[in-house]
C-alpha positions in Angstrom: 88.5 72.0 115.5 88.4 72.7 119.2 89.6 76.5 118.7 87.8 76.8 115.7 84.5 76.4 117.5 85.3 78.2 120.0 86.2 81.4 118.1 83.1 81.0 115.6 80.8 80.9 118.8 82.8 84.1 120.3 82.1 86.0 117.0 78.8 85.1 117.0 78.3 86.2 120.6 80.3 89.2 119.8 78.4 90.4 116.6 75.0 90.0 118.6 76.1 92.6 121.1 77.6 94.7 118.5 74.0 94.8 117.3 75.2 93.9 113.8 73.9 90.6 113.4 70.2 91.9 114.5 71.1 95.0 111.8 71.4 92.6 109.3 68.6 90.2 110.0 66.5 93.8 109.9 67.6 94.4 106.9 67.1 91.0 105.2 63.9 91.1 106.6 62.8 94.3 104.9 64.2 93.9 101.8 62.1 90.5 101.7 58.7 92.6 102.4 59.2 95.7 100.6 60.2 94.0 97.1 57.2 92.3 96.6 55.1 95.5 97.5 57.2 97.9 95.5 56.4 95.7 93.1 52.9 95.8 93.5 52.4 99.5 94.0 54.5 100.6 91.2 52.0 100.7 88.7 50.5 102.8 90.0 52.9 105.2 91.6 53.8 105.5 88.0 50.7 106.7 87.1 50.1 109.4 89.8 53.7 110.7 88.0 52.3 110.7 84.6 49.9 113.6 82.9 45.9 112.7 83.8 45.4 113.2 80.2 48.7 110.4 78.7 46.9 107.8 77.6 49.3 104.8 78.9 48.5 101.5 79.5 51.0 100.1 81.9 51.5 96.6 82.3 50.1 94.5 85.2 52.8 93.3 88.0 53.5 90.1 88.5 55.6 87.5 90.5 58.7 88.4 87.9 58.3 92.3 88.9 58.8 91.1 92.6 61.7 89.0 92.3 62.8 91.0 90.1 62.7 93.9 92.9 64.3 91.6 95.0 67.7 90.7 93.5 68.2 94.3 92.9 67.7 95.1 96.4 70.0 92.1 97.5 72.8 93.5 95.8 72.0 97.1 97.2 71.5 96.5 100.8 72.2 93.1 102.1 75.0 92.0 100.6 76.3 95.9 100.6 75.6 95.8 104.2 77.1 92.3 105.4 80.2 93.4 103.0 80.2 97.5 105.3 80.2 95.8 108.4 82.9 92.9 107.7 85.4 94.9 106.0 87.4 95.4 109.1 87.4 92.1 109.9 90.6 91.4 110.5 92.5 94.5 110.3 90.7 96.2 113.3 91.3 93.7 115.5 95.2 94.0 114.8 94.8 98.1 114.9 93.4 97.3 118.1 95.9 94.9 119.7 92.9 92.5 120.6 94.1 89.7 118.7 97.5 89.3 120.7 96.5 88.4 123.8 94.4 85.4 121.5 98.1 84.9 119.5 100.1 84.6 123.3 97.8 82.2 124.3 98.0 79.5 121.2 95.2 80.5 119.2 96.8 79.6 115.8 96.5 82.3 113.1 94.8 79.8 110.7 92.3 79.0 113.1 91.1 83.0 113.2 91.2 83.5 109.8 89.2 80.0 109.4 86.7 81.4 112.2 86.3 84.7 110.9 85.2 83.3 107.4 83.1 80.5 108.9 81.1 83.4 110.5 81.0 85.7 107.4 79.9 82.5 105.6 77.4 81.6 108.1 75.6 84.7 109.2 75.4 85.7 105.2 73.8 82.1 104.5 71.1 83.1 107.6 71.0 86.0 106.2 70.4 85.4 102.6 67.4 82.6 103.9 65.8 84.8 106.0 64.8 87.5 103.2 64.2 85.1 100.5 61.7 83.3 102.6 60.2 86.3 103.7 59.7 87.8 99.9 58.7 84.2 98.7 55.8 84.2 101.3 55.1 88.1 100.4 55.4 87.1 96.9 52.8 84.6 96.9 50.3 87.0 98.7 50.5 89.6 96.4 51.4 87.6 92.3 49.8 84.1 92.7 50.9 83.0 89.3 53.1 80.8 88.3 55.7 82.7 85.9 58.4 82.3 88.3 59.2 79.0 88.7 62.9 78.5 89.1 63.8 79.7 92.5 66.1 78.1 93.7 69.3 78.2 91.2 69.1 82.2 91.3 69.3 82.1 95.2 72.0 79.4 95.1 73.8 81.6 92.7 73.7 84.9 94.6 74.8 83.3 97.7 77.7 82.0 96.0 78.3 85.5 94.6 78.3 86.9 97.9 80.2 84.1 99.5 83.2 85.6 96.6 82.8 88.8 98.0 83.2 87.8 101.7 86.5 85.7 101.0 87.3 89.5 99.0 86.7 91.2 102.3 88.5 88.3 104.2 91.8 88.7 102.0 92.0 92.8 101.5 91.1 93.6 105.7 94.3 91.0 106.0 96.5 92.9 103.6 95.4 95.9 105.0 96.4 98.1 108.2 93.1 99.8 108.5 89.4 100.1 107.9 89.7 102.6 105.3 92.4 100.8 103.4 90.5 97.8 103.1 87.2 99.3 102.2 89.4 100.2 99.1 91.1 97.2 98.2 87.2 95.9 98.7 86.1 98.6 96.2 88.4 98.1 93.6 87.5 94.5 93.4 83.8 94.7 93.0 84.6 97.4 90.2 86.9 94.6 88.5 84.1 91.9 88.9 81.7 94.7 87.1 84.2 95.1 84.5 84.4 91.1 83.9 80.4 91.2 83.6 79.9 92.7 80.4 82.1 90.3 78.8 79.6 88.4 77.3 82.0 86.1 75.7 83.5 84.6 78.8 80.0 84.9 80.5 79.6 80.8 80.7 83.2 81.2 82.8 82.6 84.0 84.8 81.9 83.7 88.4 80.4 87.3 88.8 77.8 86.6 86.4 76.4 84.3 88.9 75.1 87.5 90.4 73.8 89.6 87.3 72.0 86.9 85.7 69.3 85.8 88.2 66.4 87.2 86.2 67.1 84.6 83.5 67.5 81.7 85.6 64.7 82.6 87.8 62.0 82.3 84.4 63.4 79.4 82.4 65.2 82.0 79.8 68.1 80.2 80.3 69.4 76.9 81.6 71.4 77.3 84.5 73.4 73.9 83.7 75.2 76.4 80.6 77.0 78.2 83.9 78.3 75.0 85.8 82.0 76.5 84.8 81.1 79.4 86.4 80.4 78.2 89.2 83.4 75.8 89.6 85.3 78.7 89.2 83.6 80.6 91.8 84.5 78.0 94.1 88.3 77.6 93.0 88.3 82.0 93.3 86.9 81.7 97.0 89.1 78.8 97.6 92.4 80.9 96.3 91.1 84.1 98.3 91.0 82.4 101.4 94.0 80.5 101.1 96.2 83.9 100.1 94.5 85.2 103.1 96.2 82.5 105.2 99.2 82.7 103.6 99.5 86.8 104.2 98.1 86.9 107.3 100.6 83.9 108.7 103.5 86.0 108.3 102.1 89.7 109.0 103.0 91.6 111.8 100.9 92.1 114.8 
């Protein structure tokens, strides 16, 4: 546990200077303020598009509009960035031959593979937080209604969405020897996981839909209880990624 610590606090420390953990908080932070007044202003950007003379009434934004923005932004930016920036996790550190002077010294192989998803884990939880704070306080400045009452199952689902997709980027930068080679491996497996989504048969079972289906949960359309399998599958999935990424990474060169 010692070593664990350790490492966690060293990338922390190390990510800070790296500026990525303030990219990231900058990011989270703007997606959090610029949902809710996209939301807002697009009414009306929509009109200045349309002909003065097309008579069209267009609805009036709301709360759902914003969080509505917001998941859609998520997906596009935060998680996209947290997922750009940790996809050489592993593998540039071996390209690098930083790891081995770490390795020579004792530091177990499990204990920097736990570390370095203890960190993805915990910076994307801070993270995550941040924005949807921000574009809940935003939210209630701009929509003060109450048609979005459910906010906390989405959020727990997305973060568990992203949490899959970290452990994804944990296991392909171990089975890869370079940035670009995991960023594939990475890219194949989000294109599987938007594949699995429009099965709508297996959607009660499907951990990705945890990510997709936000919208619903977020209004009451749908009880979020009817997705409890996917969610214990989502955990067993991040549990299986993270386990083949000890396994691999225990017995790969360096």
């Amino acid at each position: 546990m010692k070593q664990i610590k350790l490492f966690f606090i060293k990338e922390c420390f190390a990510n800070w200077r790296t500026k990525k953990i303030p990219i990231l908080l900058i990011i989270a932070v703007a997606v959090g303020i610029l949902s809710p007044f996209l939301a807002k202003i697009m009414p009306d950007i929509m009109s200045s598009l349309l002909p003065a003379d097309l008579p069209v009434s267009l609805p009036t934004p709301t709360s759902i509009d914003s969080w509505t923005q917001y998941y859609k932004n998520l997906s596009q930016f935060v998680l996209l960035a947290i997922a750009l920036l940790a996809v050489g996790t592993i593998s540039n550190e071996v390209e690098k031959g930083t790891l081995l002077p770490f390795i020579t010294k004792g530091l177990s192989r499990n204990v920097f593979v736990i570390s370095k998803a203890l960190y993805l884990v915990f910076i994307w939880s801070v993270t995550l937080i941040s924005s949807f704070l921000v574009n809940v306080a935003y939210t209630t400045y701009y929509f003060n209604d109450n048609k979005s009452p459910h906010l906390l199952f989405p959020l727990f689902a997305f973060w568990l969405y992203g949490t899959i997709f970290l452990a994804a980027t944990i296991l392909s930068s171990t089975l890869a020897k370079s940035t670009g080679q995991s960023l594939l491996i990475l890219a194949s497996f989000y294109l599987i996981s938007s594949f699995s989504s429009i099965l709508k048969k297996i959607a009660y079972y499907n951990p990705f839909i945890l990510g997709s289906n936000s919208l619903n949960w977020l209004t009451g359309k749908t009880e979020f209880y009817h997705y409890w399998p996917a969610v214990w599958i989502a955990v067993l999935l991040i549990t299986l990624l993270l386990t083949l990424s000890l396994l691999i990474f225990r017995k790969r060169p360096l």
